[in-house]
OpenMM code with the backbone's topology and positions (N, CA, C; nanometers):
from openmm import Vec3, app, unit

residues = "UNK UNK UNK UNK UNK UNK UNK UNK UNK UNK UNK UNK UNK UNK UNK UNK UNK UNK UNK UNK UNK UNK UNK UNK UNK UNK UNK UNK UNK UNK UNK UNK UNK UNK UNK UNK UNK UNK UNK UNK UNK UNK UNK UNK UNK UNK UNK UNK UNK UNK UNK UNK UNK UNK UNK UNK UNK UNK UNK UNK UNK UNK UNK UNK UNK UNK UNK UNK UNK UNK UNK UNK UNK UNK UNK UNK UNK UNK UNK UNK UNK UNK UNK UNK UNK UNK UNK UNK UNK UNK UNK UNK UNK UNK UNK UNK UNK UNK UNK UNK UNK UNK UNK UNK UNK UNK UNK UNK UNK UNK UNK UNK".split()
positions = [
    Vec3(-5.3551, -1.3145, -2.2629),
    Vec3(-5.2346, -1.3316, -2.1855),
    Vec3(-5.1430, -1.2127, -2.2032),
    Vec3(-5.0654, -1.1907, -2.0812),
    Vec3(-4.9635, -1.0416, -2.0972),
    Vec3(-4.8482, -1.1029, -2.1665),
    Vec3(-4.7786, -1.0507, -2.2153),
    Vec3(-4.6648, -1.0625, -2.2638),
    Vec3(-4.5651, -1.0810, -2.1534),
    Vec3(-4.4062, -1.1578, -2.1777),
    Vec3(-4.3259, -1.1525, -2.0580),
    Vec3(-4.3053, -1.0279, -2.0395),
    Vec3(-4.2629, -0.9787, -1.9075),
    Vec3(-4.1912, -0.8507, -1.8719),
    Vec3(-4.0614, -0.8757, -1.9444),
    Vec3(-3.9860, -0.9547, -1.8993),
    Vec3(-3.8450, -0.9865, -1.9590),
    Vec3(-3.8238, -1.0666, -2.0526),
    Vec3(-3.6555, -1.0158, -2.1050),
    Vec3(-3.6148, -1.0908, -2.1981),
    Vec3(-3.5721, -1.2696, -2.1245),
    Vec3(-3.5575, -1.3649, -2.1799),
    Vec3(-3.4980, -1.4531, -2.0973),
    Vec3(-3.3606, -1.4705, -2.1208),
    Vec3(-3.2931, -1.4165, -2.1861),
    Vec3(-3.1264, -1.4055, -2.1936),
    Vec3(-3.0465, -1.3119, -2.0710),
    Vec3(-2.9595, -1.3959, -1.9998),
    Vec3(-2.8684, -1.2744, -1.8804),
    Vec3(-2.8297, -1.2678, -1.9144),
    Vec3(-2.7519, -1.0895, -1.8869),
    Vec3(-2.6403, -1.0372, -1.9790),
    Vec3(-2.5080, -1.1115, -1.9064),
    Vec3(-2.4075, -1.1262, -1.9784),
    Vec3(-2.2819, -1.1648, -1.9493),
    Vec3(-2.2055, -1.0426, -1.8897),
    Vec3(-2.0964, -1.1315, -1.7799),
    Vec3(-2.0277, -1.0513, -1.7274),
    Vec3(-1.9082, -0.9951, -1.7851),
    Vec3(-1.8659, -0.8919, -1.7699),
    Vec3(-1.7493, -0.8381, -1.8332),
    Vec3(-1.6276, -0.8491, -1.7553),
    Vec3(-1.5038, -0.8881, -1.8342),
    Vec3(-1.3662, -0.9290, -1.7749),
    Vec3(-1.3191, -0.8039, -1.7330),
    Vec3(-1.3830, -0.7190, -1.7560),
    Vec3(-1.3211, -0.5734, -1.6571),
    Vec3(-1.3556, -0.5886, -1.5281),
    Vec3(-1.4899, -0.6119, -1.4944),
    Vec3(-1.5276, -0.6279, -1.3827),
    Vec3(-1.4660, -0.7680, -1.3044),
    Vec3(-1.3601, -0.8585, -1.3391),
    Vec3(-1.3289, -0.9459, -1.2965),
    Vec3(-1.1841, -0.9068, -1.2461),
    Vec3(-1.1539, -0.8376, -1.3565),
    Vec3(-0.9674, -0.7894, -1.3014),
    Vec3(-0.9684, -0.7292, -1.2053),
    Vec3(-1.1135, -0.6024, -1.1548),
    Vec3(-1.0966, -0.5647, -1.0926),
    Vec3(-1.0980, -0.6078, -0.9480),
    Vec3(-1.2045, -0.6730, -0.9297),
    Vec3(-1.2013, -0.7851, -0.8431),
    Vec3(-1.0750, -0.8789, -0.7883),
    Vec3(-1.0107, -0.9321, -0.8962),
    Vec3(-0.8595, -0.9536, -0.8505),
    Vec3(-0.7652, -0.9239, -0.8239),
    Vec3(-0.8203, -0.7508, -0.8760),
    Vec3(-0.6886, -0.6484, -0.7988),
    Vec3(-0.6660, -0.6426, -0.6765),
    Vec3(-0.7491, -0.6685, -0.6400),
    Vec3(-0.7800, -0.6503, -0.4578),
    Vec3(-0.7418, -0.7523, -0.4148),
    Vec3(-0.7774, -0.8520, -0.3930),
    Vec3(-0.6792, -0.9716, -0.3363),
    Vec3(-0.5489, -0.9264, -0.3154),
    Vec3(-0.4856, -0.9414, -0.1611),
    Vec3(-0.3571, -0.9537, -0.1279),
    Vec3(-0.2505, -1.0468, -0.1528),
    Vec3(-0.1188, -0.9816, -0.1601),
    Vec3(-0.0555, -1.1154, -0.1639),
    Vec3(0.0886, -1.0734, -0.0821),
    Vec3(0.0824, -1.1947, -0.0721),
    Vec3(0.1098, -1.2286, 0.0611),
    Vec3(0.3141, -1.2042, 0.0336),
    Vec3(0.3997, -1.1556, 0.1061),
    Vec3(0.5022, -1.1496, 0.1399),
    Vec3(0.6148, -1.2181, 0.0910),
    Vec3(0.7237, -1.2362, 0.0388),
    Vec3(0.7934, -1.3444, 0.0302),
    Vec3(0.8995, -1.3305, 0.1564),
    Vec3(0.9230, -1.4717, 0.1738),
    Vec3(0.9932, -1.4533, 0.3341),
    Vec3(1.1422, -1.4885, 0.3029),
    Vec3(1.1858, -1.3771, 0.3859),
    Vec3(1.3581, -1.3603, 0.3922),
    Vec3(1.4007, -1.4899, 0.4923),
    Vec3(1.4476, -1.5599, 0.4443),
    Vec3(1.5037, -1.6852, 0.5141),
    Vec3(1.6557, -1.7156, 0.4842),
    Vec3(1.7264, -1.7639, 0.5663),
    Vec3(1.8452, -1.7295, 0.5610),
    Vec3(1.9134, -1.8721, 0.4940),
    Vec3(2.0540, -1.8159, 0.3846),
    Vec3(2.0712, -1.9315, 0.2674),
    Vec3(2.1958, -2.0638, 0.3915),
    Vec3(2.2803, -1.9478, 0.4906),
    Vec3(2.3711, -2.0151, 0.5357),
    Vec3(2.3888, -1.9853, 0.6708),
    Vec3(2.4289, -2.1439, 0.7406),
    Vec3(2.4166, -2.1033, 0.8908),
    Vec3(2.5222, -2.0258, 0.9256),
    Vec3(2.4878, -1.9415, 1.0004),
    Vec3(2.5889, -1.8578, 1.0696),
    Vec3(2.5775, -1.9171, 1.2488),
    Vec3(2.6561, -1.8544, 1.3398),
    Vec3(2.6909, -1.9156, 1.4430),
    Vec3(2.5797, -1.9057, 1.5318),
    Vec3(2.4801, -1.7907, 1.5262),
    Vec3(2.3665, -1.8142, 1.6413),
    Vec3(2.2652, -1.8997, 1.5992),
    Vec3(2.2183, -1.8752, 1.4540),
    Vec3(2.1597, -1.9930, 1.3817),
    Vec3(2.1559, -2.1848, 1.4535),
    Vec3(2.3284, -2.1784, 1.4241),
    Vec3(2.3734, -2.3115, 1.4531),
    Vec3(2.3422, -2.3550, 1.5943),
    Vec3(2.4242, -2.2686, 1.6704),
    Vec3(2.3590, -2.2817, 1.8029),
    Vec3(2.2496, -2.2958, 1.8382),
    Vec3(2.1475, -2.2112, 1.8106),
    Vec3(1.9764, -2.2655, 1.8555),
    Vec3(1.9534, -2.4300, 1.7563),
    Vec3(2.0219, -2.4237, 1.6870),
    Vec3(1.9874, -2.5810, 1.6002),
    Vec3(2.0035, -2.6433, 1.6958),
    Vec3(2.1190, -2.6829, 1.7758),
    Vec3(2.1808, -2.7326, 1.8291),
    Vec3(2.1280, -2.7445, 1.9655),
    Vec3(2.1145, -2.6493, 2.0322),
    Vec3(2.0356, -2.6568, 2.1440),
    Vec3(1.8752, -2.7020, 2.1392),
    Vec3(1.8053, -2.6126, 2.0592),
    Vec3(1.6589, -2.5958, 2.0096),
    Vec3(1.5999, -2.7841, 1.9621),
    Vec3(1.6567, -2.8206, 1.9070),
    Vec3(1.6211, -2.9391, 1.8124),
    Vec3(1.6326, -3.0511, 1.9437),
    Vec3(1.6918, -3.0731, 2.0356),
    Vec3(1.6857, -3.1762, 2.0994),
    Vec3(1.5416, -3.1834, 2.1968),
    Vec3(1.5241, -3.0983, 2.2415),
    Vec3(1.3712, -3.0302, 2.2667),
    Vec3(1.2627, -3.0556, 2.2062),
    Vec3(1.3105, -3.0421, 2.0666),
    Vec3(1.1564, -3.1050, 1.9566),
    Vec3(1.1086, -3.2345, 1.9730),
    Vec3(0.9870, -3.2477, 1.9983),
    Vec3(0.9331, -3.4117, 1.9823),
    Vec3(0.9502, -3.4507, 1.8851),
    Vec3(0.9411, -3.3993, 1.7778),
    Vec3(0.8870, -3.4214, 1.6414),
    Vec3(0.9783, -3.2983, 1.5407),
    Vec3(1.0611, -3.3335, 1.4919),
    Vec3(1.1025, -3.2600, 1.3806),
    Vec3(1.0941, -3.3128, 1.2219),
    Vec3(1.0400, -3.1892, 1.1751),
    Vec3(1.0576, -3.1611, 1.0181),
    Vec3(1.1345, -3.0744, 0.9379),
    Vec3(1.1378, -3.1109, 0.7817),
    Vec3(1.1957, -2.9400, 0.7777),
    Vec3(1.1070, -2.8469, 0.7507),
    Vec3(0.9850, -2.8832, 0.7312),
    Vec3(0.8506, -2.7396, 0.7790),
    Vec3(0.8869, -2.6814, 0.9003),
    Vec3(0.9187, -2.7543, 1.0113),
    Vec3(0.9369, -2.7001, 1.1140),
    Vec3(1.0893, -2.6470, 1.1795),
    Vec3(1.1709, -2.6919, 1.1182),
    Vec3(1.2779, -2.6116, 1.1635),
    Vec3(1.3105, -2.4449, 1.0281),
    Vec3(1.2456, -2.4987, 0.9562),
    Vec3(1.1980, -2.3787, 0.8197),
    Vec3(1.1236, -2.3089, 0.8775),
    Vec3(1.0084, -2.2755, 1.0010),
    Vec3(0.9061, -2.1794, 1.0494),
    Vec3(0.9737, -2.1574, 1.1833),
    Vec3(1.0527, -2.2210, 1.2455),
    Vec3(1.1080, -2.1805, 1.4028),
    Vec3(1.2195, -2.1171, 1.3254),
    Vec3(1.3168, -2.1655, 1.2918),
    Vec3(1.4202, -2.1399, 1.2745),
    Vec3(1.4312, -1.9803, 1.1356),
    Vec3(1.3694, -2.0186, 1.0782),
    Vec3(1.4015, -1.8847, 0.9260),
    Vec3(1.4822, -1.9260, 0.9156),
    Vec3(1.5345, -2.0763, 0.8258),
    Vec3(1.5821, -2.0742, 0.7370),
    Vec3(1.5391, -2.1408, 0.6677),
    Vec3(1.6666, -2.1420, 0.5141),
    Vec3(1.6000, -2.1695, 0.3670),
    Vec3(1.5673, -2.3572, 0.3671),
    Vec3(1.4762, -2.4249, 0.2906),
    Vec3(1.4392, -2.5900, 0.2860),
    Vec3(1.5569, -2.6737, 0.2624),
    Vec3(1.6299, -2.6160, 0.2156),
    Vec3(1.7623, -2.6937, 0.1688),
    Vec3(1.8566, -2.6809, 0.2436),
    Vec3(1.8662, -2.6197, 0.3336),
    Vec3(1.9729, -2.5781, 0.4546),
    Vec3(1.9140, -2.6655, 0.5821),
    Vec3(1.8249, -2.6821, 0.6046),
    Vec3(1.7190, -2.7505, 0.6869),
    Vec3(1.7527, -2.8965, 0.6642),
    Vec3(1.7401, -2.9611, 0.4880),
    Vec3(1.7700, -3.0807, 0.5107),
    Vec3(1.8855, -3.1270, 0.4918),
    Vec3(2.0065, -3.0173, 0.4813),
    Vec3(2.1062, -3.1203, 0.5135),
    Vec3(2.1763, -3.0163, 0.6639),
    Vec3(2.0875, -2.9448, 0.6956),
    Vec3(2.1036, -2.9935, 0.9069),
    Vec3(2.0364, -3.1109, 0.9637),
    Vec3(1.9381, -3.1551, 0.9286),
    Vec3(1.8298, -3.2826, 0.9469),
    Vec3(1.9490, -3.4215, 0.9124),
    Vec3(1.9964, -3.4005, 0.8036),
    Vec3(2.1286, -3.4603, 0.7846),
    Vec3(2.2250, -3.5313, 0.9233),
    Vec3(2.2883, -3.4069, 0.8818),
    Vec3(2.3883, -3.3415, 0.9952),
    Vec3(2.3895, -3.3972, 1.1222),
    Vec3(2.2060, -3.3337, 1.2212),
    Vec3(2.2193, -3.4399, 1.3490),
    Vec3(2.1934, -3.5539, 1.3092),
    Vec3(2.1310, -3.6329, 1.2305),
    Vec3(2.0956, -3.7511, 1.2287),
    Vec3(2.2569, -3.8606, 1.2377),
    Vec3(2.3738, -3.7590, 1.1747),
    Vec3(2.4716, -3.8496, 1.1914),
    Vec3(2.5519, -3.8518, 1.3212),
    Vec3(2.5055, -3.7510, 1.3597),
    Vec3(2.5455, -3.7509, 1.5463),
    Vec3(2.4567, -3.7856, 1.6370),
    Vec3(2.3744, -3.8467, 1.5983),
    Vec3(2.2770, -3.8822, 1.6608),
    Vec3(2.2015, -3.8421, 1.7745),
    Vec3(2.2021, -3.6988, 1.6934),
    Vec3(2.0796, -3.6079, 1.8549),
    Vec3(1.9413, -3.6276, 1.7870),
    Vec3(1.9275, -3.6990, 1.6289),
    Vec3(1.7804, -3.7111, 1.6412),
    Vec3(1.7979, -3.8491, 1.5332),
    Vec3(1.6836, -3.9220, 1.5294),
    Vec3(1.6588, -4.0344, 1.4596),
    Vec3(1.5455, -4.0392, 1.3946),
    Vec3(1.5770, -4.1426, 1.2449),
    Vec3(1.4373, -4.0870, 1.1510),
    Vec3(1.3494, -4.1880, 1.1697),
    Vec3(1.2193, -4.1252, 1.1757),
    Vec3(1.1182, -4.2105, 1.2230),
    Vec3(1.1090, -4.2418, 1.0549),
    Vec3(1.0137, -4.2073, 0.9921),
    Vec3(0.9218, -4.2417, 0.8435),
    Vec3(1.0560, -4.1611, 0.7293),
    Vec3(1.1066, -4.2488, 0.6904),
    Vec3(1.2175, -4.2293, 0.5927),
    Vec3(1.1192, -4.1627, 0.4269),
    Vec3(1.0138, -4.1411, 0.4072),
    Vec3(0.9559, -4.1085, 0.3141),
    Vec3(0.9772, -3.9796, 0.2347),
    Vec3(1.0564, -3.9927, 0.0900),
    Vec3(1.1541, -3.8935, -0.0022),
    Vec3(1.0822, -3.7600, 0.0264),
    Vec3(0.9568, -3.7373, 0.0111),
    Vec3(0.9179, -3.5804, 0.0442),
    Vec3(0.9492, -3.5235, 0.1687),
    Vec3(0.8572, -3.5648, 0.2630),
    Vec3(0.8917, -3.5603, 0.3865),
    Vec3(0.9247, -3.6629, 0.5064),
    Vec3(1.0419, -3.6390, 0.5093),
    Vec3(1.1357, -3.7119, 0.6571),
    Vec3(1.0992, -3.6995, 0.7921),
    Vec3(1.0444, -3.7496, 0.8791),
    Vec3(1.0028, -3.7323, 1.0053),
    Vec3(1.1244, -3.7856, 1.0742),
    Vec3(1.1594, -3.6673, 1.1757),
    Vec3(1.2635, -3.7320, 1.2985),
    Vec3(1.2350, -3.6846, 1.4121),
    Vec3(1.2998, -3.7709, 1.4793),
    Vec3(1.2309, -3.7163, 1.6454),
    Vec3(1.3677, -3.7561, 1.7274),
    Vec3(1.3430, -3.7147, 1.8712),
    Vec3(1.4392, -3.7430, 1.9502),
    Vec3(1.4766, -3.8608, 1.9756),
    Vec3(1.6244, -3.9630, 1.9546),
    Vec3(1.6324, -4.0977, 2.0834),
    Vec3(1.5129, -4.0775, 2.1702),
    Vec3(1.4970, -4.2060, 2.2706),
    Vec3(1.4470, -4.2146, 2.3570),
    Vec3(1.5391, -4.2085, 2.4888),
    Vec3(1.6688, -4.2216, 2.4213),
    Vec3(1.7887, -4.2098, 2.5740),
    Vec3(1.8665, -4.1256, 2.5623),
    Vec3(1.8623, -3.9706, 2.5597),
    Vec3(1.9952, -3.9158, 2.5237),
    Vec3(2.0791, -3.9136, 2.6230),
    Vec3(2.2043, -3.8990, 2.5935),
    Vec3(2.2947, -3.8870, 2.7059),
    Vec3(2.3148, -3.7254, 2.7920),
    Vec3(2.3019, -3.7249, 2.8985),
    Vec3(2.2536, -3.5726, 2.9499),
    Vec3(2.1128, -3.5531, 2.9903),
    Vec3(2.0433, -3.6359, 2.9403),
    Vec3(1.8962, -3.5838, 2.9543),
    Vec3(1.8546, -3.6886, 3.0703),
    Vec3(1.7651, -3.6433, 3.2123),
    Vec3(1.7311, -3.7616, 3.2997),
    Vec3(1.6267, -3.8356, 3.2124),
    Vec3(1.6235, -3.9784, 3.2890),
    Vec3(1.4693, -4.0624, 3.2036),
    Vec3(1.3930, -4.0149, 3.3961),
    Vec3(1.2928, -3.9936, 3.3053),
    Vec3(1.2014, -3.9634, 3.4021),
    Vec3(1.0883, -4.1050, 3.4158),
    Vec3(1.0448, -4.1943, 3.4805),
    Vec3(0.9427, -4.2734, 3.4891),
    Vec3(0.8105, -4.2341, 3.4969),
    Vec3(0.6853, -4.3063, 3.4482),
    Vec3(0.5840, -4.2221, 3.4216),
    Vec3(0.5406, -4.3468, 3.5846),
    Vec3(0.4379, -4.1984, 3.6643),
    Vec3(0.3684, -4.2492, 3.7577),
    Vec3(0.2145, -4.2327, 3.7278),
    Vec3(0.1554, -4.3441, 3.7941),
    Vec3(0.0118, -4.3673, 3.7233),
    Vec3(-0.0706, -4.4075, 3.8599),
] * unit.nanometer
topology = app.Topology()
chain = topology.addChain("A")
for resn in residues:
    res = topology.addResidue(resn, chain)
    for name in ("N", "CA", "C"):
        topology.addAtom(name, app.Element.getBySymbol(name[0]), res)
């Protein structure tokens, strides 16, 4: 019988070759989002949000650029003027959406 060609032990990898590897990976940006509303801000809130089917503060945080905490107490804010109402009251995330009757807005009837 021949002898093995090989040893049966693999050599281990070296943590040099791993850092380097993770050097490369990108990373990603931190985003300038704004701490306080200023007046054009407010305005697109204001206009912009009655429009939304469905608001979050993920989503007025990615339309809007601004900061999570400014978001939920504008989410606040209309909810006490009632341009939007909370659907799923749940502490992480709050789902609100539009009345179904605002005042100003026509009701349109659905034809079928």
């Amino acid at each position: 019988m021949a002898p093995a060609a090989t040893g049966g032990k693999k050599q281990k990898k070296k943590w040099s070759n791993r850092l380097i590897q993770n050097s490369r990976i990108s990373v990603k940006d931190k985003a300038q989002h704004a701490v306080v509303l200023d007046k054009t801000t407010s305005d697109k809130l204001q206009k912009d949000v009655q429009s939304y089917r469905l608001v979050t503060v993920a989503i007025l945080v990615d339309r809007l650029k601004i900061n999570g905490s400014l978001a939920r107490k504008a989410l606040k804010d209309l909810e006490e003027e009632g341009v939007i109402k909370k659907v799923v009251g749940h502490s992480k995330c709050p789902i609100y959406s539009k009345p179904k009757f605002l005042p100003g807005i026509p009701i349109r009837s659905k034809k079928r």
